[in-house]
N, C-alpha and C positions, 0 to 999 in steps of 0.2 A: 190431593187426597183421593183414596181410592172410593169408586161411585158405591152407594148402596147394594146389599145383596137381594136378589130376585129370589128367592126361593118356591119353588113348588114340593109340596107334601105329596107323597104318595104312601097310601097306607095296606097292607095286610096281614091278615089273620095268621101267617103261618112263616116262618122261615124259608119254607121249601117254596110257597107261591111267591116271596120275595125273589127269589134267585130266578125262579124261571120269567119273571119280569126283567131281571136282569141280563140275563144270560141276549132275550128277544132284544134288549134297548143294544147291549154290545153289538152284535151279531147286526143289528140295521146301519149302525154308527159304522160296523165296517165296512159293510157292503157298499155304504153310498160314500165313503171314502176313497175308495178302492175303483168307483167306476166313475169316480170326478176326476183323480189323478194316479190312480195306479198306487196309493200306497194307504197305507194305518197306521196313523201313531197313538199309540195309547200309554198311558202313563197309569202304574200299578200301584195300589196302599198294599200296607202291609197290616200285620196282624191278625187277631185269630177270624176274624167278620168274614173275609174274603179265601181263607181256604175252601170251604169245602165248593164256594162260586166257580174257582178256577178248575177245580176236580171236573164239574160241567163243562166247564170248556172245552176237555179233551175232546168230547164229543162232536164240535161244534163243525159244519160244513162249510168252509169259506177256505180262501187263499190264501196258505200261511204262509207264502215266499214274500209276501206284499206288509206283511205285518210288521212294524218297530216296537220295541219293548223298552220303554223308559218305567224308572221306580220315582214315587215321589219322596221317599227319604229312606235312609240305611242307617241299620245300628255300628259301629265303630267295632266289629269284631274281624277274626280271622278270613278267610276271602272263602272257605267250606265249611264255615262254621253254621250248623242247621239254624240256628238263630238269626238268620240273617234274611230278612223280606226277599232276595233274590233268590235263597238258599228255599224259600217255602217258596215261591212260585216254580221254580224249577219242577222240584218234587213231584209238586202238585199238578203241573199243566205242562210247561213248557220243557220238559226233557222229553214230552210225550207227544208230541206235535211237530210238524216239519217247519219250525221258525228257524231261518237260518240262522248260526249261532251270532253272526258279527251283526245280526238285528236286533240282537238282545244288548242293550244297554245300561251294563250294573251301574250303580256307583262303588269306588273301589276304597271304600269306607275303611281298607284295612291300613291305608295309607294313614292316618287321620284325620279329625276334622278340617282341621284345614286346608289340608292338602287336600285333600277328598272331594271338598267343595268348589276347590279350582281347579282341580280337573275336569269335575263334572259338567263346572260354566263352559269351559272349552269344549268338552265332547256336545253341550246344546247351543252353541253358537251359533251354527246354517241349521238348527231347526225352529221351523215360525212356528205358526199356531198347533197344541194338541188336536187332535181329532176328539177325544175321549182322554177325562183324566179320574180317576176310582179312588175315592176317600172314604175313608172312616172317621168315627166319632169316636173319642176314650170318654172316658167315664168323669173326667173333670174338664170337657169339651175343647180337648185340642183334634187338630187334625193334622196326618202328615206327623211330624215331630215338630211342630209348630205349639210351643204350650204358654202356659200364662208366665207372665213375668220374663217372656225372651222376645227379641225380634221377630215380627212376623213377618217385615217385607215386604209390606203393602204399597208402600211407594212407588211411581216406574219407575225410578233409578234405582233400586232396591236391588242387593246381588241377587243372581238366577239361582244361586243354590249357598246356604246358610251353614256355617259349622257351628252343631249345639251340643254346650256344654252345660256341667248339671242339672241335666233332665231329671225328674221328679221321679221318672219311672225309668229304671236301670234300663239296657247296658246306661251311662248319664251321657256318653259322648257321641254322639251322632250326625247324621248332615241329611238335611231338607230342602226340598227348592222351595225356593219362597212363597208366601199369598200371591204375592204379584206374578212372578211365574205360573204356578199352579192355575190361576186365572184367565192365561194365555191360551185359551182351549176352547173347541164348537160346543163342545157339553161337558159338563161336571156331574159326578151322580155319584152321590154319598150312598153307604150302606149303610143301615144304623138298624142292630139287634142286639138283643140280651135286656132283660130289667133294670141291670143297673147301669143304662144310658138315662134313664126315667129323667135326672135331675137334669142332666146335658140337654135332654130334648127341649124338657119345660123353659128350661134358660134362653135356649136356643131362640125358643116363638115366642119368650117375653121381651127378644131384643136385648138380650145380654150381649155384653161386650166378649164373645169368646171366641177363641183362636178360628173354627169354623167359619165363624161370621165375615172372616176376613180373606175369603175366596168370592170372589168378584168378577165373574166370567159375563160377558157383553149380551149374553141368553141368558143366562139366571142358572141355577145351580137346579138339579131334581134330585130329593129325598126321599131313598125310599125305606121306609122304618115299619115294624111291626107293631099294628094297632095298639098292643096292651102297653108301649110308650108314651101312648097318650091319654091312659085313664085314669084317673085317682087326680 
């Protein structure tokens, strides 16, 4: 079984002083990656949490020829369809930034899920641990496209990346890397905004069994959420 989750809370007042904690925690996580061994693997969520974070990023001073771009799950649409988590980081960060393109690693979800997901186990095959891997909370406490009532992949034999089919929350067909995967990382660091996480969160600290809970990184997981998710 996979070990308990460590988690640390970090809490504030604003959306904007969220990100710029975020943007400082990225921005160290690369730095000291980068001058251990020459490179940054970072693994990207998707949805709306993390747009306007990555928009920040354009700005960000570091060495983007050193950086890799893994996604932790992809919706099952066309390979330029805007809907598509690679489709919003491009956009948003990385058509604006000197990351070589062959270091950006989609998954090619147009294939389908299951094809999608064994290609994707091939393309992370000679990669070991994340440096950094960026998650989100939904509103009935999955993360990644990890939801209730499907595999999560906790197990270490668990595939590296999951094909999921009806998803509760449309496109339904999609592919995720696993809990267990996702877990293979120096730091984990959730984002969690908007009011209606409120019931996610409360769940979360009461020790509910939810798909979040089941990212398990060997440092413990850092949360960073906006205070008004923990009042009432």
């Amino acid at each position: 079984m996979a070990p308990p989750q460590l988690c640390r809370w970090y809490l504030f007042s604003s959306v904007q002083s969220l990100q710029t904690e975020a943007v400082g925690m990225i921005a160290r996580a690369a730095e000291q990656a980068i001058a251990d061994y020459g490179a940054f693997r970072m693994v990207l969520a998707g949805g709306s949490t993390p747009h306007s974070l990555y928009e920040r990023l354009c700005t960000m001073k570091t060495n983007w020829a050193a950086w890799h771009i893994y996604f932790g799950d992809e919706r099952c649409l066309p390979a330029a369809d805007p809907g598509r988590n690679s489709s919003m980081a491009r956009d948003a960060w990385l058509d604006h930034v000197p990351v070589p393109q062959k270091q950006v690693y989609a998954i090619p979800s147009e294939m389908g899920a299951k094809a999608a997901a064994a290609a994707y186990a091939a393309t992370l095959r000679q990669v070991g641990e994340f440096d950094l891997v960026l998650l989100g909370l939904g509103e009935d406490g999955h993360t990644a496209s990890l939801f209730h009532g499907h595999d999560w992949g906790q197990e270490a034999d668990s595939p590296v990346a999951l094909p999921v089919f009806d998803a509760p929350v449309p496109p339904m067909e999609r592919v995720s890397l696993s809990a267990w995967r996702l877990s293979q990382a120096k730091q984990v660091l959730f984002l969690v905004t908007g009011e209606s996480k409120h019931e996610a969160v409360m769940n979360w600290r009461a020790g509910a069994n939810i798909p979040a809970r089941a990212i398990t990184p060997r440092h413990g997981v850092d949360v960073l959420a906006e205070s008004i998710l923990l009042e009432g």
